[in-house]
DRENPA-985561 format. One record per residue (C-alpha): x, z, y; residue number from 1; residue in three letters. Coordinates in steps of 0.1 Angstrom, whole numbers, plus 5000, padded with zeros to 4 digits. Layout:
# DRENPA-985561
+------+------+------+-----+------+
|    X |    Z |    Y | seq | type |
+------+------+------+-----+------+
|    X |    Z |    Y | NUM |  ALA |
...
+------+------+------+-----+------+
This chain:
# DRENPA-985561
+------+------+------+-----+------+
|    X |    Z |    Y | seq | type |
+------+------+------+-----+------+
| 5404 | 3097 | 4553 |   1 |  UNK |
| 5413 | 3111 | 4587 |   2 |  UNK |
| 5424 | 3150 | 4596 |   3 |  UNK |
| 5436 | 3167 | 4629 |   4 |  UNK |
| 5464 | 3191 | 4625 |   5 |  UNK |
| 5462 | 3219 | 4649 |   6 |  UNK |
| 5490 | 3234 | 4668 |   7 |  UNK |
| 5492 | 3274 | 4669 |   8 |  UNK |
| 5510 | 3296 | 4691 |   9 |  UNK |
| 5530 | 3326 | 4688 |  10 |  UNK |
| 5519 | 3363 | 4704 |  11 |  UNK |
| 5544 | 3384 | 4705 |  12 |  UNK |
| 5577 | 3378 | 4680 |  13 |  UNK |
| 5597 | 3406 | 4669 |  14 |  UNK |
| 5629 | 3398 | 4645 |  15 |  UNK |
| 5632 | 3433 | 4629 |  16 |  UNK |
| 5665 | 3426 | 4602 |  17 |  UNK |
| 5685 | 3398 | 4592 |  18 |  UNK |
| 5675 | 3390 | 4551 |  19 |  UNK |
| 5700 | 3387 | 4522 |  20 |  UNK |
| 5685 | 3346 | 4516 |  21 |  UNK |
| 5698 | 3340 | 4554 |  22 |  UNK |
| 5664 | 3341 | 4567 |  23 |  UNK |
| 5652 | 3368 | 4591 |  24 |  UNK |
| 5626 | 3392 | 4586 |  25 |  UNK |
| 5599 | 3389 | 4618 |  26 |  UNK |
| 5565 | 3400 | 4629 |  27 |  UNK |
| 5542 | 3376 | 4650 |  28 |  UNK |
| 5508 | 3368 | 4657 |  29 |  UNK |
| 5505 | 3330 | 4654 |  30 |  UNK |
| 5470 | 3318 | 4670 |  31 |  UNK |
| 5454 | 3285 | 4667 |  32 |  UNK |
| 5448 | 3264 | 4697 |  33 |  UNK |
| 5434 | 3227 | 4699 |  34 |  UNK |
| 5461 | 3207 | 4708 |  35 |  UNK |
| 5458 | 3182 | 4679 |  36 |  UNK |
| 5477 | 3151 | 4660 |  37 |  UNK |
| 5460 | 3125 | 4637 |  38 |  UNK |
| 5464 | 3126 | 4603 |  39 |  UNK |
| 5452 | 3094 | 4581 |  40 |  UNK |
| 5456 | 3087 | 4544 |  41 |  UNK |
| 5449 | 3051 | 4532 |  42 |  UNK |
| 5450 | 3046 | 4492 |  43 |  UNK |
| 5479 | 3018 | 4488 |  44 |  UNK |
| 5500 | 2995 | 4467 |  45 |  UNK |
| 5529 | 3018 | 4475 |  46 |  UNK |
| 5539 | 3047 | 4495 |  47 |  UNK |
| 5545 | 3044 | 4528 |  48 |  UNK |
| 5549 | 3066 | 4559 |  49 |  UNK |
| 5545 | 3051 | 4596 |  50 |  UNK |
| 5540 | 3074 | 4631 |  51 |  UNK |
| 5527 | 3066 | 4666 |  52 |  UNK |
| 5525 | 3085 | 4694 |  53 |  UNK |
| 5558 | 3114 | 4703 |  54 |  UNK |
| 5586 | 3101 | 4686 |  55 |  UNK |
| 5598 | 3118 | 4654 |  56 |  UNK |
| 5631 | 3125 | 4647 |  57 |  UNK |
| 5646 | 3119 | 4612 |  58 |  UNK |
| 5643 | 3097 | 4585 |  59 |  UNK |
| 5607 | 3089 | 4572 |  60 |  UNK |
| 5615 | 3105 | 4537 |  61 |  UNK |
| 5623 | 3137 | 4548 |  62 |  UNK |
| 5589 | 3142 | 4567 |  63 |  UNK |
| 5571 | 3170 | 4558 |  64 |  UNK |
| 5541 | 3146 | 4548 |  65 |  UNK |
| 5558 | 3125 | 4525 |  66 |  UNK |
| 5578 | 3159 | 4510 |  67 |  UNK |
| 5543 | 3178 | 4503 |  68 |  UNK |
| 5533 | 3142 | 4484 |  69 |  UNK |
| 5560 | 3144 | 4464 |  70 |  UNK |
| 5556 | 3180 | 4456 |  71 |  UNK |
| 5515 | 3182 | 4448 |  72 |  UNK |
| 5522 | 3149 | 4427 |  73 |  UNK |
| 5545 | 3168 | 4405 |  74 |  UNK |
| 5512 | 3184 | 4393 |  75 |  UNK |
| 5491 | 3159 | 4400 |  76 |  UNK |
| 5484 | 3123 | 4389 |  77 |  UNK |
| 5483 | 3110 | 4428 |  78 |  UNK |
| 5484 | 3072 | 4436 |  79 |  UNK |
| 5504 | 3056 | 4458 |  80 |  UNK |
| 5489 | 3061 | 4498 |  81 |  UNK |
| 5500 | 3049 | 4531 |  82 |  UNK |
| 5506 | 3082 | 4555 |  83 |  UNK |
| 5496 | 3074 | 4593 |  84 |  UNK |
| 5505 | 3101 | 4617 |  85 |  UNK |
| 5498 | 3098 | 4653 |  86 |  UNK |
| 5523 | 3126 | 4670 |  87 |  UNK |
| 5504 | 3139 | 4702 |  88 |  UNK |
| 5515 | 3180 | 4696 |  89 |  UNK |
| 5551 | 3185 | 4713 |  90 |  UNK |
| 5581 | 3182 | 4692 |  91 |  UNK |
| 5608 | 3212 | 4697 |  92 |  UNK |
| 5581 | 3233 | 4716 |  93 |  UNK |
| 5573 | 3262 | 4690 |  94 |  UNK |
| 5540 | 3250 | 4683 |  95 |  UNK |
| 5548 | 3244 | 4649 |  96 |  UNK |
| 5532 | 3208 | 4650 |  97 |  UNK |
| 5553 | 3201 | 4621 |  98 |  UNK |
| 5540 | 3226 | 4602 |  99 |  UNK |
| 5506 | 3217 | 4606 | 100 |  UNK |
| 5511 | 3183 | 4598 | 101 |  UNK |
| 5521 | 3193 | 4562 | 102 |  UNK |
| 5490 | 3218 | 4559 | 103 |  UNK |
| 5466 | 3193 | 4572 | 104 |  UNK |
| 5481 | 3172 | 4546 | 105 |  UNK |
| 5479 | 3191 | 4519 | 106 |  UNK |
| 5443 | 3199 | 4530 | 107 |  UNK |
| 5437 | 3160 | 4528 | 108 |  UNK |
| 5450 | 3153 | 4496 | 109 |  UNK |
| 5430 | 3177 | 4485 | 110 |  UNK |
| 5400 | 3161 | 4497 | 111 |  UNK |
| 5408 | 3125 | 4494 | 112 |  UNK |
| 5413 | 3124 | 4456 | 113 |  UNK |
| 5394 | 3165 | 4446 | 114 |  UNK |
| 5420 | 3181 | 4436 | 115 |  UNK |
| 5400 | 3213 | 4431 | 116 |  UNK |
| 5432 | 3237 | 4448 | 117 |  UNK |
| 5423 | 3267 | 4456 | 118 |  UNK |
| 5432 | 3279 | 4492 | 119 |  UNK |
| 5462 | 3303 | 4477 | 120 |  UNK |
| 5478 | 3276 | 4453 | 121 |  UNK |
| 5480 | 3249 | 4487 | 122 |  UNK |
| 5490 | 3276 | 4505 | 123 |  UNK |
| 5517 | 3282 | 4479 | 124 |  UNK |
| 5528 | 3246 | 4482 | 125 |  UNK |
| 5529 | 3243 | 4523 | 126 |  UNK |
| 5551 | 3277 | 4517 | 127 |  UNK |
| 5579 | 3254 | 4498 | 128 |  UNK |
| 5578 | 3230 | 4529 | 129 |  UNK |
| 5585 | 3258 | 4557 | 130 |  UNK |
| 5581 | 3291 | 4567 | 131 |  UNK |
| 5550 | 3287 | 4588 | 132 |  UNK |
| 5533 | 3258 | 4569 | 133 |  UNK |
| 5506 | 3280 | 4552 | 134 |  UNK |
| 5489 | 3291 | 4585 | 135 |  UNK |
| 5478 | 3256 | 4586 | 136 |  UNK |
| 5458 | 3260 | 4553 | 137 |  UNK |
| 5430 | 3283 | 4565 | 138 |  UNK |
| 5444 | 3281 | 4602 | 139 |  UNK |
| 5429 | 3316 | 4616 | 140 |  UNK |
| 5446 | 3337 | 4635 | 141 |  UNK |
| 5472 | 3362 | 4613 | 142 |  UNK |
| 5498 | 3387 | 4614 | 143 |  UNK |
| 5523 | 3372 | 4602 | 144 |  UNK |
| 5556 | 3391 | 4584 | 145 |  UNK |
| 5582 | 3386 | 4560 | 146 |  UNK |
| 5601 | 3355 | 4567 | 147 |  UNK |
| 5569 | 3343 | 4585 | 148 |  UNK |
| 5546 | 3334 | 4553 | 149 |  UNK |
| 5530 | 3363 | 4545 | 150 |  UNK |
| 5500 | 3370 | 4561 | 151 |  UNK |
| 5470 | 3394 | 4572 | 152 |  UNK |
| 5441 | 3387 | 4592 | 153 |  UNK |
| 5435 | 3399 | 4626 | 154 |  UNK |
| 5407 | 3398 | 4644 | 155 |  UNK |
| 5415 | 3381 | 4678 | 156 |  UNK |
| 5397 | 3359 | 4697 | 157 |  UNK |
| 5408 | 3343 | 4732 | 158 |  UNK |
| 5373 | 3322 | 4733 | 159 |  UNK |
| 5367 | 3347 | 4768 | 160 |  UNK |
| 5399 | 3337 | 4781 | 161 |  UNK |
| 5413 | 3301 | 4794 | 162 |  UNK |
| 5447 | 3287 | 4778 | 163 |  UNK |
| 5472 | 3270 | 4797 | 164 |  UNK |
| 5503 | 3255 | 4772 | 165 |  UNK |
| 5535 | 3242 | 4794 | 166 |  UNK |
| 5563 | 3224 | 4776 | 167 |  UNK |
| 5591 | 3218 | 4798 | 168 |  UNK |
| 5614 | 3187 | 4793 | 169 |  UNK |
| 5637 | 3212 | 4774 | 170 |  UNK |
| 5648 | 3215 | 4737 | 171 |  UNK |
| 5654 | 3246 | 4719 | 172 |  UNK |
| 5668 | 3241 | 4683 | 173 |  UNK |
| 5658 | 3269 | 4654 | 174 |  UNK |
| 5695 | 3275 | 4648 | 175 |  UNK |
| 5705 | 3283 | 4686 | 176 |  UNK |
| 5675 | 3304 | 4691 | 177 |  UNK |
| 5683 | 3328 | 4661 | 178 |  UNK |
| 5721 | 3321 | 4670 | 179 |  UNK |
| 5713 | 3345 | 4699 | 180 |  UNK |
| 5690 | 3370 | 4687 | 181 |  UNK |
| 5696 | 3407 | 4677 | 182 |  UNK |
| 5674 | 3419 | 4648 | 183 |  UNK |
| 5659 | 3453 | 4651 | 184 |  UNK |
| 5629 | 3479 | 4637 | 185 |  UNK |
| 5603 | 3482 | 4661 | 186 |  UNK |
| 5585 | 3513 | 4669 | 187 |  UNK |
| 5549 | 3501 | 4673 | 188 |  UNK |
| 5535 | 3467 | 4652 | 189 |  UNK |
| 5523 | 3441 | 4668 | 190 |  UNK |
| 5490 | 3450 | 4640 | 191 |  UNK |
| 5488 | 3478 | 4664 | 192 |  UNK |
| 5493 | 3463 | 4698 | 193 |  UNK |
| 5472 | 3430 | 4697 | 194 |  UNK |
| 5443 | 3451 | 4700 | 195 |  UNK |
| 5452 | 3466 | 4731 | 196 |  UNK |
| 5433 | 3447 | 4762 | 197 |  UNK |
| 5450 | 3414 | 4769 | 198 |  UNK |
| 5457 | 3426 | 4802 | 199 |  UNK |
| 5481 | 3453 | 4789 | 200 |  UNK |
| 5503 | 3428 | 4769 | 201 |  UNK |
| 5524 | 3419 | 4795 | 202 |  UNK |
| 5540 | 3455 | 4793 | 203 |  UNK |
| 5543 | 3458 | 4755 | 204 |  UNK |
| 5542 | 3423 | 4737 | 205 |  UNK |
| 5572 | 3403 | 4742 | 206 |  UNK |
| 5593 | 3373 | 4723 | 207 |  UNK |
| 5625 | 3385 | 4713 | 208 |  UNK |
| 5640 | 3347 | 4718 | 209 |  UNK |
| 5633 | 3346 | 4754 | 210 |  UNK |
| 5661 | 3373 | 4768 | 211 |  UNK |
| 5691 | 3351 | 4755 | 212 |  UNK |
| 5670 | 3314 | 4757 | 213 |  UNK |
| 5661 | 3321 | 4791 | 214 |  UNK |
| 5695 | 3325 | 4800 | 215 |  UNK |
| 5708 | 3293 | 4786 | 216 |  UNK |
| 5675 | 3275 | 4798 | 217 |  UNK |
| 5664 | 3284 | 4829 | 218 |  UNK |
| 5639 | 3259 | 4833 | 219 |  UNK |
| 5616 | 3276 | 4804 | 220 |  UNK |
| 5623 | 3310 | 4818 | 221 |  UNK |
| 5607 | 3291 | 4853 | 222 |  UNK |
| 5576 | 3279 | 4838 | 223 |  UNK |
| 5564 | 3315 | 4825 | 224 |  UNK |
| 5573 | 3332 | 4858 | 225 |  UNK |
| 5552 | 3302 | 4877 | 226 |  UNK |
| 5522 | 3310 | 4853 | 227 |  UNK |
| 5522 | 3350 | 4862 | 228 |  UNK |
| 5524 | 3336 | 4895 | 229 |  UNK |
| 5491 | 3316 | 4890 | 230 |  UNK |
| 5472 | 3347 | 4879 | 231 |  UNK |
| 5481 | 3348 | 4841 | 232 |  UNK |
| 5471 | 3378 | 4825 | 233 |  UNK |
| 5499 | 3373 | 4798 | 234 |  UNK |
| 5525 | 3343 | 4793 | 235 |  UNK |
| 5546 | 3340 | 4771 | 236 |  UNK |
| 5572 | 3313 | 4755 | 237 |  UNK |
| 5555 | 3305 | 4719 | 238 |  UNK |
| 5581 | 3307 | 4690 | 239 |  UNK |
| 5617 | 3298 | 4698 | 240 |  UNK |
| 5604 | 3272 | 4728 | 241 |  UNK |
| 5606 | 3255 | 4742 | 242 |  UNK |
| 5565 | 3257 | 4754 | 243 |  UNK |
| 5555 | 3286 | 4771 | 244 |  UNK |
| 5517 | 3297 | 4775 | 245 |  UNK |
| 5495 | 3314 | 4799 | 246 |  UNK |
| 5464 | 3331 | 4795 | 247 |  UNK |
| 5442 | 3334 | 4823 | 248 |  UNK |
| 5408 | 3353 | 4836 | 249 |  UNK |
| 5393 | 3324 | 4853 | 250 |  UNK |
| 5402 | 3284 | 4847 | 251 |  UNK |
| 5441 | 3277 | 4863 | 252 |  UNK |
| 5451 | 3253 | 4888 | 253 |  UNK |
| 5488 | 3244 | 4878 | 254 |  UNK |
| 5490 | 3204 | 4895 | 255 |  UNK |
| 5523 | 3221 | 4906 | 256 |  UNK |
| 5533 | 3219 | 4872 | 257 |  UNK |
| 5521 | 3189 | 4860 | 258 |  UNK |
| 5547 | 3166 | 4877 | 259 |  UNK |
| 5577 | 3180 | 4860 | 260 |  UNK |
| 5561 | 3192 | 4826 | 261 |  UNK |
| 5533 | 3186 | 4800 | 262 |  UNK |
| 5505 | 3208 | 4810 | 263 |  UNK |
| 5478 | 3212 | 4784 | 264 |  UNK |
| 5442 | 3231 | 4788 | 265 |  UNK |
| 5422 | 3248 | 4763 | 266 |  UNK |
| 5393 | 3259 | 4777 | 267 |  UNK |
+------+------+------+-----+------+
């Protein structure tokens, strides 16, 4: 059985207090967008993970996959399965690829051998794998608070609209991007603001990562100022980067881009 984890991006990220657990309380928007890895599950003699595509980092245990199998089976008579993932969503770029790789999982198991779990007890699960791993269960766009796992529905849709996604060759680690960040309240939610015109975001939405990332990578803070340049309506970097997105009136041209950087189009 064969899914397609989605990648999702964030609009707008406000860290408004640092938590007693060590996490940091947020606010964001994340949005789905179809930029898409291959998910297969094959009943086996044994379990077994294997990956093609983007290389993966880490040891093949401590993949998300593999850690939500051994999680659901804890509850669940599961058989042994071999776990194929083809990696095609950027690694490092704030897309949360890794994320939806465990959701889509989850999702599959589910399927594969009817599991009957309700959508709140997988999301439940992906929320023991990571803090965004739950937006992968239903995978519609959300406010998203708390630590990142609790969520509201919003009703957005960019459909109108072309997406551009840019991912530099440039690495932003989790840990360096909250290294640099300064939590604080905000006056107006991004609840609030998404629903002003998309036009208007530029002056009011903003990524709270991106005063003290672009500074240390200069590269990332180059790509957003080429896509305003191209006639985005907003750009922004998506989650702590390394990616950075445009969203535009009428299709982009961005060849100028494309020889240095990924350039993905959703249109």
């Amino acid at each position: 059985m064969i899914n397609f984890p989605i990648a999702k991006i964030n609009i707008g990220l406000n860290i408004t207090a640092r938590r007693p657990d060590g996490y940091h309380n947020l606010e964001t928007i994340f949005y789905p967008i179809k930029i898409n890895d291959v998910l297969e599950v094959i009943q086996s003699d044994e379990l077994s993970f294997e990956s093609s595509g983007l290389g993966i980092p880490g040891r093949a245990e401590d993949n998300l996959c593999v850690k939500a199998y051994h999680l659901i089976k804890q509850d669940h008579d599961l058989p042994p399965i071999k776990i194929h993932l083809h990696k095609h969503i950027p690694i490092g770029a704030g897309l949360g690829g890794g994320s939806a790789d465990a959701g889509f999982f989850i999702r599959l198991l589910d399927q594969k051998f009817n599991l009957g779990l309700s959508t709140e007890v997988m999301m439940n699960y992906a929320r023991q794998l990571g803090a965004d791993c739950a937006f992968f269960i239903e995978g519609k766009p959300v406010f998203a608070f708390g630590k990142g796992d609790e969520f509201e529905p919003v009703t957005l849709d960019l459909s109108p609209y072309h997406l551009a996604l840019v991912m530099p060759p440039a690495h932003v680690s989790t840990a360096e991007a909250y290294r640099g960040v300064k939590p604080s309240p905000v006056k107006t939610s991004l609840k609030e603001l998404i629903q002003l015109p998309v036009s208007e975001w530029r002056n009011h939405i903003k990524n709270d990562f991106e005063e003290h990332i672009f500074i240390s990578q200069p590269q990332i803070r180059g790509v957003k100022a080429a896509l305003y340049k191209a006639g985005a309506l907003y750009a922004s970097m998506s989650g702590s980067g390394a990616s950075v997105f445009g969203i535009f009136k009428e299709k982009p041209d961005l060849k100028f881009l494309e020889e240095d950087n990924q350039v993905f189009y959703e249109v």
